[in-house]
N, C-alpha and C positions, 0 to 999 in steps of 0.2 A: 866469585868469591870461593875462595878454597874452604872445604867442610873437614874438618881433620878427620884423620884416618880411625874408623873406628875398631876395637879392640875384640878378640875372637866372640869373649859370650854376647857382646852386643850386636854384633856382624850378625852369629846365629840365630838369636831370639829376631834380630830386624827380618834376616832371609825368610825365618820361619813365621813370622807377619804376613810378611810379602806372597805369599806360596796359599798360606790360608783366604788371607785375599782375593787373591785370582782364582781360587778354587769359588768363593763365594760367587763371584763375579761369572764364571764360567757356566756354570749353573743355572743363576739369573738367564743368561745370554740363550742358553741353551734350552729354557724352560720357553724363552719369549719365541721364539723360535719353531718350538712345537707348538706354540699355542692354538686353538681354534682359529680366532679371531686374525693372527697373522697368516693361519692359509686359506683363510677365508678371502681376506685382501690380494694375497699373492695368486689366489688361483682362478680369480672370478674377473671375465671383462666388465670393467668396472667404468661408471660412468660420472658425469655430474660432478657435485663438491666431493664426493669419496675418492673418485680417479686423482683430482686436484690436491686433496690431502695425501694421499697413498702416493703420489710420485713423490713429494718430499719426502714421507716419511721415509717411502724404500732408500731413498738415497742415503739420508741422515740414517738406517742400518750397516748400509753396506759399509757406511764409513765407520760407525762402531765398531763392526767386526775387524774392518781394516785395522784401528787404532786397539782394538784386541788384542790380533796379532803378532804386531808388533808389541805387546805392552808384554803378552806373558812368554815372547820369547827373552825378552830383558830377566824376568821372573827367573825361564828356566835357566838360563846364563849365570844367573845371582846362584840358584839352588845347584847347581853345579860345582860351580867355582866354591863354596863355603865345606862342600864334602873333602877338597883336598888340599892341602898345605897349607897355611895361611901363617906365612910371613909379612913382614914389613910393605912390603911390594903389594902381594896380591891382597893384602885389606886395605892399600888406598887403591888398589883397582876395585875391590867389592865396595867398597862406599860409595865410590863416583856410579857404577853401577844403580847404586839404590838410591842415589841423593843428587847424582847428575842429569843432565840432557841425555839420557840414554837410550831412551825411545824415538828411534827414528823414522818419521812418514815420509813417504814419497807424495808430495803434497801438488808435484807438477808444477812451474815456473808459474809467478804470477802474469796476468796481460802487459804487454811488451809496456806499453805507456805508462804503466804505476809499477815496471821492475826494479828492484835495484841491479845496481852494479855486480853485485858480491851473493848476488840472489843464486841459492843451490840448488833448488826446486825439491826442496826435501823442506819438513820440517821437524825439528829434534824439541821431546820434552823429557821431563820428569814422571818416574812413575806414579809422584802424586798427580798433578797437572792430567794426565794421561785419566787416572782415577777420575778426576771430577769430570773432564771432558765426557769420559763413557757414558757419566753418573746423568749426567746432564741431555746426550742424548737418547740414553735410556728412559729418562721420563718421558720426554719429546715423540718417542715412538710408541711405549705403552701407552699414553692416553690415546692415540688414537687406534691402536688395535682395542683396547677393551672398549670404546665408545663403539668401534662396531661389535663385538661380541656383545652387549650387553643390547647391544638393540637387537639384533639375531632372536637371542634369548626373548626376549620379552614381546615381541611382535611374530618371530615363526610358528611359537604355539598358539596365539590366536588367532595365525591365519588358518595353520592344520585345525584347528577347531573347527573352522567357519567350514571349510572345505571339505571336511568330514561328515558335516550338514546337506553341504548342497549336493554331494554325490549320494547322500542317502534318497532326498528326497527327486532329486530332477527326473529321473528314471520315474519314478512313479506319478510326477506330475503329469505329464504327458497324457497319459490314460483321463485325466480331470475334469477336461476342456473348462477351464480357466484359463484365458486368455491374458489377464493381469496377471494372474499368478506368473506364468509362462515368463512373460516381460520379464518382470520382480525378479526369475531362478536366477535368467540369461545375464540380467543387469547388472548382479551381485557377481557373475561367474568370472565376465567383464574386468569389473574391480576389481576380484578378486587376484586373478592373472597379474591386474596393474600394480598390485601393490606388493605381488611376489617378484616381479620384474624389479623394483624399484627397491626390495629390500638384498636382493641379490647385487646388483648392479652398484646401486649409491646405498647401501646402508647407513651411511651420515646423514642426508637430506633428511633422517627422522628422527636424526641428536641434535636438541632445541633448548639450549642452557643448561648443560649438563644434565640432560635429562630425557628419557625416551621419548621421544611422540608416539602415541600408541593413539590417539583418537581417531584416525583414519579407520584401523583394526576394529578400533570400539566400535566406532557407528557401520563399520561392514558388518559384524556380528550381530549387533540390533538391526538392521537391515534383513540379514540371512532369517534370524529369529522371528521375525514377525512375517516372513513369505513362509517359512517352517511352518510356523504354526498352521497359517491359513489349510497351507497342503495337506497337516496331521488332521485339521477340521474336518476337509473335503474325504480327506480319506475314511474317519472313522463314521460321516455320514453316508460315504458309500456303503461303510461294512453294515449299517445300522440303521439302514434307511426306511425298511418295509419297517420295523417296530416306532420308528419317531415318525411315519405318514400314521400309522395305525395311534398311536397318542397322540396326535394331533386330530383325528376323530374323535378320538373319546373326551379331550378335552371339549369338542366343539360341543360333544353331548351334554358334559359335566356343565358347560355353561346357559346353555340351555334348560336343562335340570334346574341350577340355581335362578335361573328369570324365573321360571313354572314358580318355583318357592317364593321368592320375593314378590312376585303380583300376589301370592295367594294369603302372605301375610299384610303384605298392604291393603288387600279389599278387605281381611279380616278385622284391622283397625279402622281403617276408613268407616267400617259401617257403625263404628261404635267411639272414633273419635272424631271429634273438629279436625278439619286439613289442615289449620294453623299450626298445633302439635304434631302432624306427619312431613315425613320425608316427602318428596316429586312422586309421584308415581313411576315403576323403576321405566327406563329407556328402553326401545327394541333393541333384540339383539339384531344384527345386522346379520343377511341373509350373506352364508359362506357357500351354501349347495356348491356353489361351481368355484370357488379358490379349491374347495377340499377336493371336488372329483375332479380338478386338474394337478390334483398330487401323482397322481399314479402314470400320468402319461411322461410327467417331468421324470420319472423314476423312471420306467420302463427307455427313458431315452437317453439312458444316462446324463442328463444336465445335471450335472452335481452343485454347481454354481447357483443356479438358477431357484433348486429345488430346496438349497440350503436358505437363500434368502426368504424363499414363500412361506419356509417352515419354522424360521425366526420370526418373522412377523406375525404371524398366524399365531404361534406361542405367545410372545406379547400382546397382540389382541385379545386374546382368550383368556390368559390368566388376568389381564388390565378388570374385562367384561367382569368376570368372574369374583372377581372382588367386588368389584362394585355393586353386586347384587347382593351377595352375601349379606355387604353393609348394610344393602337398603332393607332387608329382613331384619336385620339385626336390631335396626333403628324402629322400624313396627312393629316390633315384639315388645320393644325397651315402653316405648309409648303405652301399649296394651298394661304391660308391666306397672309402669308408672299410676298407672287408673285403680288397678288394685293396690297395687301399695299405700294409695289416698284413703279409699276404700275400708284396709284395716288401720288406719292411722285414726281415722274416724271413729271406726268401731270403737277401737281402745280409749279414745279420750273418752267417749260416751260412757265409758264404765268408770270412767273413772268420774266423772262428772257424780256419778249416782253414789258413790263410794264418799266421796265429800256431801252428798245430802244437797247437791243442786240440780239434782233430775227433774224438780216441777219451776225449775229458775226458766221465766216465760223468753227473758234475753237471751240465755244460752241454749234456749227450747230453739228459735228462730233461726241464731249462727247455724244449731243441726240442719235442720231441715234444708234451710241456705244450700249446705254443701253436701246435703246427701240429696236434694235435687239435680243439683249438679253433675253428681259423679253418677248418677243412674238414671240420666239421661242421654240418649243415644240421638246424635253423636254427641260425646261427652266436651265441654271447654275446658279441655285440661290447664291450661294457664290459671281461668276463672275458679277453677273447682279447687285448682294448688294454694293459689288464695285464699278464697272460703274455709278450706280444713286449717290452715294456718290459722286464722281468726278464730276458731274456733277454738282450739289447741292454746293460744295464749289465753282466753277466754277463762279456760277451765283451770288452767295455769293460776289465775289471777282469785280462784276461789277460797275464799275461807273454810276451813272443816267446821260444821257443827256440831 
């Protein structure tokens, strides 16, 4: 179909569409082009599903540039031809230019068996046609260059993280003799390798629904992190060792210390309370003599491993022990406690008793005596004597004043 010949200001205003256009488009082309993630593709032996995707896609570029080409030499033809004379003639030759089949590809004959006849092995479009085909495989390529940049991005730095880690520490583990540890560096160093290989090579294999897989990274890091740790442990048990052997005596003393205390308050209530009212009598402490003077050989030998668990355990025993005495003091003191607090609870109903004018009352004469036998009788029945003074106490309670 013939498009009528258009007129010089429309010609112009169309060339000068068409020119901005391709400058937009040139641009684009030339931005993807520079991009990371395309010379990332382009420059890396590349394996797996990325090689698989990256061969199309290169193709489907080179043919956009191809169809480039050809599109903005039509362009520069248009913007040429509209700078000089534009007669009747040459604006239905600029129109067809800009509204014709004027982009011509060397498209290559199709396969003999599905050729035609009349087949030119070129193919001719339109500089719109030409437009959307670019458009079209410009998406077609950018998604899969930024699917590999954005995994790049988001997986390279936490592998340089992890690896930042394990060159800090591996060097100095050695010195440790942790044997697990040791494994633990090498095993993460291992991964570590596989997953730099794999983000070089296939960086696709770890775009998973439009979306990074980064969990491999993650549990390397939590991995790295927790042999880290163990080696910062070892290490600052090394630097710190002679002072935590030496607290770890003093603790064995301080626990020791507190049994001495806790028998000497328990024999102190036991002789003056009922055992019903007392805690156990406290438990031996367990003989450490030889854990604690096999601290120093484990240090002198540098077994860091070895010394760091003796010296964990030994602190949980000790502070476990050490409590547990504490309480048991605490508790025959409270009992001891408990005896006088009866004691003046007594006292005071007794005055009060007198102050209401029932000091010679023979029933509430009786409840006294009841529970101040009771309570000053050694060893005392504190339940029994708890009792008693409560009776007495509602007793006087229950007095009329005179």
């Amino acid at each position: 179909m013939n498009v009528p010949a258009m007129g010089k200001e429309q010609a112009g205003a169309a060339v000068k569409a068409a020119v901005a256009e391709r400058d937009a488009i040139q641009a684009n082309l030339l931005e993807l082009d520079s991009s990371f993630g395309r010379q990332l593709l382009a420059g890396a032996e590349l394996t797996g599903e990325t090689r698989r995707r990256w061969d199309a896609t290169a193709a489907t570029l080179a043919t956009l540039w191809q169809v480039y080409e050809a599109y903005s030499a039509v362009v520069d033809q248009a913007a040429e031809a509209v700078t000089r004379h534009l007669g009747p003639r040459e604006l239905t030759a600029l129109t067809a230019l800009l509204t014709g089949r004027s982009v011509r590809l060397a498209a290559g004959p199709a396969p003999l068996a599905g050729r035609d006849l009349a087949d030119p092995g070129r193919e001719d479009l339109t500089l719109a046609t030409a437009v959307a085909r670019m458009r079209g495989a410009f998406s077609s390529v950018t998604e899969v260059v930024s699917a590999a940049e954005h995994v790049w991005t988001e997986v390279a730095g936490r592998l340089d993280a992890a690896g930042a880690e394990l060159a800090r520490v591996t060097p100095l583990s050695a010195a440790l003799g942790d044997e697990a540890l040791t494994g633990n560096l090498a095993a993460a160093q291992g991964k570590l390798t596989q997953m730099r290989d794999t983000l070089n090579s296939d960086p696709l294999a770890l775009w998973q629904g439009g979306a990074v897989d980064t969990s491999g990274a993650d549990r390397l890091q939590e991995r790295i992190a927790a042999a880290v740790a163990r080696a910062d442990e070892l290490i600052q048990l090394r630097n710190e060792a002679r002072q935590r052997v030496g607290e770890a005596r003093t603790a064995a003393i301080a626990a020791r210390s507190a049994r001495d205390d806790a028998v000497a308050a328990w024999q102190q209530a036991a002789a003056k309370i009922a055992a019903g009212a007392l805690p156990p009598p406290p438990a031996e402490l367990a003989d450490l003599s030889a854990r604690l003077a096999g601290l120093g050989p484990l240090l002198d030998a540098g077994r860091w491993p070895r010394l760091a668990s003796e010296l964990d355990l030994l602190d949980r025993e000790l502070a476990t022990a050490t409590a547990r005495f504490h309480e048991a003091e605490r508790a025959s003191v409270a009992a001891l406690a408990k005896r006088d607090e009866l004691r003046g609870l007594l006292s005071a109903y007794k005055a009060k008793a007198a102050r209401l004018g029932a000091a010679e009352d023979a029933a509430l004469a009786e409840r006294y005596d009841r529970a101040r036998d009771l309570l000053w009788t050694a060893p005392c029945d504190l339940a029994a004597a708890e009792a008693a003074v409560a009776g007495y106490q509602q007793a006087v309670l229950g007095v009329r004043p005179r």
